[in-house]
C-alpha positions as CSV (number, residue, x, y, z in Angstrom):
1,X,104.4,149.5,70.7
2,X,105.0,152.7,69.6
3,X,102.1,154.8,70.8
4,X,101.8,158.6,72.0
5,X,98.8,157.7,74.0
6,X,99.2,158.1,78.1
7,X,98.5,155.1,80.3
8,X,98.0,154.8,83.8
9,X,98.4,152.1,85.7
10,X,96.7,152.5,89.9
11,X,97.7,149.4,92.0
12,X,95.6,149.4,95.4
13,X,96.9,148.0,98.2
14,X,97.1,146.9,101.5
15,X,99.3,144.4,103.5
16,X,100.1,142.6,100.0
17,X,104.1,142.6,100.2
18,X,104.0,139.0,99.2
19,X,102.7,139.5,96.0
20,X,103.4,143.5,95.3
21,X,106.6,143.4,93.4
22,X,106.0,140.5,90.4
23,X,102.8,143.5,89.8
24,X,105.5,146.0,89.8
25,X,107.5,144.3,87.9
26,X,105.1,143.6,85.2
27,X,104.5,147.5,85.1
28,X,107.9,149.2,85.2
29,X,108.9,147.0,82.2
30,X,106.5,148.2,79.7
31,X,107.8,151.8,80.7
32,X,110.1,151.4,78.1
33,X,108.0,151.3,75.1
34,X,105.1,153.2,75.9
35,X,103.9,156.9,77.9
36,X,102.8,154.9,81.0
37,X,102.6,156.6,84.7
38,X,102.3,154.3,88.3
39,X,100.4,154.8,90.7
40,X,100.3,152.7,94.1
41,X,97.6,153.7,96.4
42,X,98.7,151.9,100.0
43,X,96.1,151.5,102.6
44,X,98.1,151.8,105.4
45,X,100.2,148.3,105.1
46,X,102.0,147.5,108.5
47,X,104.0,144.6,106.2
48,X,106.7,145.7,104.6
49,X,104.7,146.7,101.6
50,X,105.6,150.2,101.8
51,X,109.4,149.3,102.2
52,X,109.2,147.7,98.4
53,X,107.0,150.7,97.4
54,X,110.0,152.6,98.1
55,X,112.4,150.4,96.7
56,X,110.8,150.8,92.9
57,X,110.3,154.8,93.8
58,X,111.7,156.0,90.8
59,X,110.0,153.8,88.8
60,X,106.6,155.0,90.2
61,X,105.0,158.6,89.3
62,X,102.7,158.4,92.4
63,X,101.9,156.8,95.2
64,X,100.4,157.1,98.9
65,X,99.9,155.4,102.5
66,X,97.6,156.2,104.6
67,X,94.2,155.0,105.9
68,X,91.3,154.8,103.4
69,X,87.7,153.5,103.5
70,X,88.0,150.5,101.5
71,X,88.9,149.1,98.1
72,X,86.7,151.1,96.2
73,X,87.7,154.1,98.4
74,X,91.5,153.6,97.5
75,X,90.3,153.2,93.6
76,X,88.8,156.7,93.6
77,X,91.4,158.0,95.1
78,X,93.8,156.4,92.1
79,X,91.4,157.7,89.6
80,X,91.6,160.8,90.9
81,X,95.2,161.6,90.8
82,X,95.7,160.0,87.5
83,X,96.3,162.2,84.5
84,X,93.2,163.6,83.0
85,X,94.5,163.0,78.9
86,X,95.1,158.9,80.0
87,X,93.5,155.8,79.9
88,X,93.5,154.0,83.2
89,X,93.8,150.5,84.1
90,X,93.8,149.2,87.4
91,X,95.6,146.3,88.6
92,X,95.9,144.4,92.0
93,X,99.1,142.8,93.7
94,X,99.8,139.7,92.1
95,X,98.1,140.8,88.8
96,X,100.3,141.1,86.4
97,X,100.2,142.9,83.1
98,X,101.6,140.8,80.1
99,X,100.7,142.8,77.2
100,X,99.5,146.2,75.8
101,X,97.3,147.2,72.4
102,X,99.6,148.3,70.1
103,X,97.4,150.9,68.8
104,X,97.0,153.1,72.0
105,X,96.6,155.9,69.0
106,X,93.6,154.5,67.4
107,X,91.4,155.0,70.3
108,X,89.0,157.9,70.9
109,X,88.0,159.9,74.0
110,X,84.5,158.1,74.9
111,X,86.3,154.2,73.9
112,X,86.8,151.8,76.7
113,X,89.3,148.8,75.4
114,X,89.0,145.1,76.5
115,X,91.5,142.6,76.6
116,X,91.8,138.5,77.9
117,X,92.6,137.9,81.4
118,X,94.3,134.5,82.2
119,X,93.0,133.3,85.3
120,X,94.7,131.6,88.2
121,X,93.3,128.2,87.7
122,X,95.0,128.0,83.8
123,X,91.8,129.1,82.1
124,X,91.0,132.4,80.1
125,X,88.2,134.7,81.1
126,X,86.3,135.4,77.9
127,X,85.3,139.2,78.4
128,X,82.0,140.2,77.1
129,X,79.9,143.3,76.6
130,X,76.6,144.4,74.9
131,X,73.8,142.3,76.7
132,X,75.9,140.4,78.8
133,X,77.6,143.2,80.5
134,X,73.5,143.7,81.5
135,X,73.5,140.3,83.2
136,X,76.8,139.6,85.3
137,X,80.0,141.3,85.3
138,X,81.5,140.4,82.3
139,X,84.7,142.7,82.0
140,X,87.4,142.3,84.7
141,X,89.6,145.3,85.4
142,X,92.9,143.9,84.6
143,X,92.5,144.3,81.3
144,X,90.0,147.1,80.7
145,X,91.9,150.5,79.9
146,X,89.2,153.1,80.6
147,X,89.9,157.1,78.9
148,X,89.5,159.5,81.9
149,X,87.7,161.4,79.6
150,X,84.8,159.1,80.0
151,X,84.2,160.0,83.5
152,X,86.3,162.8,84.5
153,X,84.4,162.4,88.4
154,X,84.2,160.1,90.8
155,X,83.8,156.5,89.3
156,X,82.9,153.7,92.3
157,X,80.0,154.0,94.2
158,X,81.2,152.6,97.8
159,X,77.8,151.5,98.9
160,X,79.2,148.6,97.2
161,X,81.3,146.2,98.6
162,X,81.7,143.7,95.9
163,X,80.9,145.2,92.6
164,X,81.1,149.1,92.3
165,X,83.9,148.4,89.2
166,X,80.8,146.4,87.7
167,X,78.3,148.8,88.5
168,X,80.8,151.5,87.0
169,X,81.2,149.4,83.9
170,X,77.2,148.9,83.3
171,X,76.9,153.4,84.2
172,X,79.8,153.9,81.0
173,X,78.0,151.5,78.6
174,X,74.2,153.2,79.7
175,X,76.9,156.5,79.1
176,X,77.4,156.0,75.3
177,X,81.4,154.5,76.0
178,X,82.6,152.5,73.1
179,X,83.6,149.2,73.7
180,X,86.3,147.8,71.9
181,X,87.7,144.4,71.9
182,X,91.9,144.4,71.5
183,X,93.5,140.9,71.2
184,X,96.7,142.2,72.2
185,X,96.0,143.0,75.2
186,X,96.8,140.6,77.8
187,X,96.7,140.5,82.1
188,X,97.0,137.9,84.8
189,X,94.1,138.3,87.5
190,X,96.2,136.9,90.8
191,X,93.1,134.8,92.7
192,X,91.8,134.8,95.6
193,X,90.7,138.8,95.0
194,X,87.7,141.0,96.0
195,X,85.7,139.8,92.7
196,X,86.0,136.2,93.7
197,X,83.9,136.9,96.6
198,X,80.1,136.4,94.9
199,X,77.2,138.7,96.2
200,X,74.5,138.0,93.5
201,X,72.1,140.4,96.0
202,X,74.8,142.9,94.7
203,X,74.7,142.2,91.5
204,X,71.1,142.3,91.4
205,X,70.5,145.5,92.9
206,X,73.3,147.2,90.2
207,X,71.4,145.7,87.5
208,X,68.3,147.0,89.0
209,X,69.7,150.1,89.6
210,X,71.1,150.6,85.8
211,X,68.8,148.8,84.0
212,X,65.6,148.0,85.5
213,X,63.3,145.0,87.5
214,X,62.9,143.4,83.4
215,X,67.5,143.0,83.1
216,X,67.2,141.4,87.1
217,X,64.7,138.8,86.0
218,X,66.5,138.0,82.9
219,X,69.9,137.7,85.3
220,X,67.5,135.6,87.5
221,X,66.6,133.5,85.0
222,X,69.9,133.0,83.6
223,X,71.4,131.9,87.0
224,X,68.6,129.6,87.6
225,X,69.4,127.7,84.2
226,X,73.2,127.4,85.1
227,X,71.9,125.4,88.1
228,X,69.1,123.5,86.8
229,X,70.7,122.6,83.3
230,X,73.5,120.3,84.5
231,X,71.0,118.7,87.0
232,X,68.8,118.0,83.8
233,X,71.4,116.2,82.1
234,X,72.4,113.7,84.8
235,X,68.9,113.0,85.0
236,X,68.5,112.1,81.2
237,X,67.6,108.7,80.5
238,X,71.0,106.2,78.9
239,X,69.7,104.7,75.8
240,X,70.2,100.7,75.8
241,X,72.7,99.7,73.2
């Protein structure tokens, strides 16, 4: 890559020291071949964390340990001391970033680029947007590079526990954000994180929120034919031969 646009990478934390330093890894090395800042926001870890926080120190533009509110909580606080010219990603400890766009350049203020995430059971997470990011929350933040620009302010609403980075998502689409599809651009999502945890009464009330009672009946509807579909054809009669 050979790109003048800035990057910033937020990792938020706490009590992950098993897993923290393959994410840092992943970072620092891409250092070397594009504009990119790190910032680790550290809940308060009790687990060493902060000892290998330390360790990479001046590989890392930013970070902090103290008490915060939550995930979401931490994330603001990341957006908020990241550069105001950069695009920001965030990732989690034991996410790992593979791979960049190599047009960084290309991209305008308002444009929010999209990437694959490979998941921890071997499979690909197949990002969407357009209608689907009205139905479920089809981007995952590993590899979604967001321009500050976009929304200079706050960006997670905390009254949400599970989904405020979907909620966010849906708020820069409804915005006017571009969406833009790189195939460059690669991340590992480490598993077991917050998004694994389902709260489709979450969801539901983001979608509701951003979109309306006619996008929640759609999403209801959708759900509802996941479930009943695969029932439907175990019930099909087997022809005779």
């Amino acid at each position: 890559m050979n790109s003048a646009a800035r990057i910033s990478v937020i990792t938020v934390i706490l009590n992950a020291a098993s897993h923290l330093e393959e994410t840092i890894q992943s970072v620092i090395e891409k250092k070397t071949t594009v504009d990119l800042d790190y910032l680790i926001i550290d809940g308060g870890s009790t687990d060493g964390s902060v000892d290998i926080i330390r360790s990479y120190a001046g590989q890392i533009s930013y970070w902090v340990s103290e008490r915060d509110s939550g995930i979401y909580d931490a994330m603001n606080k990341g957006w908020a001391a990241a550069s105001a010219d950069s695009f920001i990603l965030f990732l989690g400890a034991g996410d790992r970033l593979v791979a960049l766009p190599d047009n960084m350049d290309d991209y305008a203020l308002n444009d929010v680029v999209y990437g694959n995430v490979l998941m921890g059971n071997n499979s690909v997470f197949t990002a969407r947007t357009g209608f689907h990011l009205k139905l479920y929350n089809s981007l995952h933040h590993q590899a979604l590079l967001v321009n500050k620009a976009c929304h200079p302010g706050v960006p997670f609403n905390t009254s949400y526990r599970r989904y405020a980075d979907f909620d966010f998502n849906q708020r820069l689409m409804k915005s006017g954000a571009r969406f833009i599809y790189s195939p460059q651009f690669i991340a590992y999502a480490h598993p077991g994180g917050l998004s694994d945890q389902h709260c489709f009464s979450e969801s539901l009330r983001i979608i509701r929120n951003n979109y309306g009672i006619f996008w929640v009946l759609v999403a209801l509807g959708g759900r509802t034919a996941m479930k009943i579909f695969p029932l439907l054809k175990k019930l099909r009669p087997v022809r005779d031969v």
